[in-house]
N, C-alpha and C positions, 0 to 999 in steps of 0.2 A: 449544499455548497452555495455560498453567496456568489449572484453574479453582479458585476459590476458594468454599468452603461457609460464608458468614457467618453468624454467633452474635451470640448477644444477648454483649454491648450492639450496634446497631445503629450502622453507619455513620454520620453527619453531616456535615452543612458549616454552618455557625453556628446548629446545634442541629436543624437540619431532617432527618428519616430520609429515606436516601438508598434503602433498597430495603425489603421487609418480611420479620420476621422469619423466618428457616430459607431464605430466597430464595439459591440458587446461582447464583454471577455468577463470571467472570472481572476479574482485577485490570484489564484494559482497559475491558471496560465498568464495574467501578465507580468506576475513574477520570472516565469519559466522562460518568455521573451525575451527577459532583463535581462538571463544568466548566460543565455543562449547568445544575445549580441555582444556583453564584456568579453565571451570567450572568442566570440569570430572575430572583435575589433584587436583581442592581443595576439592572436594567430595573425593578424596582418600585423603588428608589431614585429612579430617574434621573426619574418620573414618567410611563413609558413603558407601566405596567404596573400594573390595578387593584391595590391590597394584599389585595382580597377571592380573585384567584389562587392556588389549592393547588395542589401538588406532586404526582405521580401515583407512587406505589409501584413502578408498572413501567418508571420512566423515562422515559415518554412523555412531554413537556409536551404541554400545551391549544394549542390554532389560537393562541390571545390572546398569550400567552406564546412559541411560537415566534414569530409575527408581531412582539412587544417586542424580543425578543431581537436577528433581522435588522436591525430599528432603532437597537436600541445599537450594534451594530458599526457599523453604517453614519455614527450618529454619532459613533463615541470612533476608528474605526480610519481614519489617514489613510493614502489610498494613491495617492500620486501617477503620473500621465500619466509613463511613462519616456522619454528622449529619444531620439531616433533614432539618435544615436551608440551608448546603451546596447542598444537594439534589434540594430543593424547587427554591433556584435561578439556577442551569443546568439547569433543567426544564424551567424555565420563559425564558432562554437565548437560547434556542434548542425547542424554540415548534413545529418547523419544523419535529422533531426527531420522534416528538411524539403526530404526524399527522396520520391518515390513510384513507385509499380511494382516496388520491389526484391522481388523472388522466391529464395526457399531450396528447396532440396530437401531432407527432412530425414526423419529418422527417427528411432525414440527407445524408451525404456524407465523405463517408468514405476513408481515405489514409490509406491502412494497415500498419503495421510493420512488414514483413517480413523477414525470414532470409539473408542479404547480401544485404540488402536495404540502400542506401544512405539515411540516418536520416534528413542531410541537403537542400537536396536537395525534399525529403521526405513533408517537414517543408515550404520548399520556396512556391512548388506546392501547397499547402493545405494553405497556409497563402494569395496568389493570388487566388484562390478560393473561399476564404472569400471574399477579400474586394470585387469582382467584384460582388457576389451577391448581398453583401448589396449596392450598388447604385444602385441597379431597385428600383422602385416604387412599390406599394401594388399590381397595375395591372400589370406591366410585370412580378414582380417576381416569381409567379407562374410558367411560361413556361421557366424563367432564370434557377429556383431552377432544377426545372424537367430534362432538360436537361445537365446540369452539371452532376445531379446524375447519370443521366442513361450513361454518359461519361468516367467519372472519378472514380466512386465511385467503392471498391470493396467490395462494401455487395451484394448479392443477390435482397436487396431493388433497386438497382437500376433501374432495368426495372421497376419497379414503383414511380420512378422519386424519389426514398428517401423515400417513405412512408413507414414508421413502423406500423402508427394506433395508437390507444389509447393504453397509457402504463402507468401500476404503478411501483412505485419504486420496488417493486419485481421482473419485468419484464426485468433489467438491470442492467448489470455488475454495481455494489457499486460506483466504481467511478463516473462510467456515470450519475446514481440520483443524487448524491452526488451534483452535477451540475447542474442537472434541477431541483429538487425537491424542492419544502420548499423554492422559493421565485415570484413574481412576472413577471418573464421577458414573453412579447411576440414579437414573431420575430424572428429572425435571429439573434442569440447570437453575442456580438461583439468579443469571442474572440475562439478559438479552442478550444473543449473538447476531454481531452485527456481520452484515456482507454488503458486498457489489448489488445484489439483489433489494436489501430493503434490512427491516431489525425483524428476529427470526428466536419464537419461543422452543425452547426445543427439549425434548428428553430423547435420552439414551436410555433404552429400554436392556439394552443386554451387550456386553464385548466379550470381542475372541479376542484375546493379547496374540500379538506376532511375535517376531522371532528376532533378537537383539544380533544386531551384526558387527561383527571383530572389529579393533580397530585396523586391523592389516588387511581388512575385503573395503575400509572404505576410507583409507590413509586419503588417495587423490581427492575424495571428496569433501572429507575434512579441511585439507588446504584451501579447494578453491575457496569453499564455504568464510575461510577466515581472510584471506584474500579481497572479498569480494568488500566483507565489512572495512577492513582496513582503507582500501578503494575511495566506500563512501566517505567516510573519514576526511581523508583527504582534500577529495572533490570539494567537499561543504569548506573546508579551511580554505581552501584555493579560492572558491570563490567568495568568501567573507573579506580576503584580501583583494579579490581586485573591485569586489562593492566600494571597498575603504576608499578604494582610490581614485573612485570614479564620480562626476557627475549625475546626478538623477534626477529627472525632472518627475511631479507626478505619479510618484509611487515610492514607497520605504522600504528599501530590505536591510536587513541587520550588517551592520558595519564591524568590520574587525579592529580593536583600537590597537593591536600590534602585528609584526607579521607572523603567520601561521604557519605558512608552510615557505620553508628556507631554498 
């Protein structure tokens, strides 16, 4: 992630400083600042929120102000109950989602992300790493995979050649299932999965398929699940509209040219 070292003149959003002077932010969070002070300045609009509310330098808002803010969303974002028809095909289209017990056997080789770490170079290592594994054959690869890991890799796994063991989807950071879980592959993925952790060369050596559950054991989950998308939805239009409307000193976020959300 790029971070950004901000200079005077200071950030804004219709005049208000967004962080304090020589304060080092990343472009995400001083976006995230941005979004976060439109919505406390229209909760004091909306009468949600004393006008005597300031701003905190570190981003934080006040209990008063996050508590106004939940409230405007709550009033300006409509999120309607979805139908069971719309339920019933997520469902048929996510039955990976709403799987359980599937087990992988896996093993893997990990390029951290660390602080001050070359990304590209990070990327090159970890991409030559792949391809050279996947040209062994079923019988070399074993002792190919093993020793890369215990080389290269900085997981702890490494002195066991990459082996994690049998894992369910609980067992791994979100993203990481997210990528093994809920489909077919065995072997040596052909592409790097990334995580929180760093890019990560990985084979699936073996799955137990779990057990697909009804749509009537997991109706409520279904909803919140489409719920939640709709949600974002929303939020992101919500605030494309009040970007449009707003002042911005020193930083860009995407402007809505109509209104989005009525």
């Amino acid at each position: 992630m790029t971070t950004l070292t901000l200079e005077h003149p200071l950030a804004r959003a219709n005049g208000v400083a967004l962080h304090a002077v020589g304060a080092t932010l990343t472009a995400d969070e001083l976006n995230q600042r941005a979004y976060s002070e439109l919505l406390r300045q229209t909760a004091i609009q909306k009468g949600l929120l004393a006008i005597s509310d300031t701003p905190n330098l570190d981003g934080v808002p006040s209990e008063a102000a996050s508590s106004a803010i939940e409230a405007l969303l709550e009033q300006e974002l409509v999120i309607p109950e979805p139908s069971e028809e719309a339920c019933r095909r997520h469902h048929a289209a996510h039955q990976a989602t709403y799987t359980t017990g599937e087990k992988l056997r896996v093993r893997h080789i990990l390029f951290a992300v660390t602080p001050g770490v070359d990304l590209n170079a990070l990327r090159k290592q970890a991409e030559a790493t792949l391809l050279n594994v996947r040209c062994f054959d079923s019988k070399s690869l074993e002792d190919a995979f093993a020793k890369a890991a215990s080389t290269l890799s900085n997981c702890p796994s490494g002195a066991e050649g990459g082996q994690l063991g049998w894992l369910g989807s609980a067992d791994c950071a979100p993203e990481f299932a997210k990528e093994l879980f809920g489909n077919k592959e065995i072997g040596v993925l052909p592409r790097l999965v990334h995580s929180r952790f760093g890019l990560h060369v990985v084979e699936v050596q073996a799955r137990e398929p779990g057990l697909a559950q009804s749509f009537e054991s997991v109706q409520g989950a279904v909803a919140m699940a489409l719920k939640q998308q709709t949600f974002v939805t929303a939020l992101r239009q919500y605030l494309s509209l009040l970007v449009a409307g707003a002042e911005l000193e020193g930083l860009d976020l995407d402007r809505a040219e109509t209104p989005l959300v009525q």
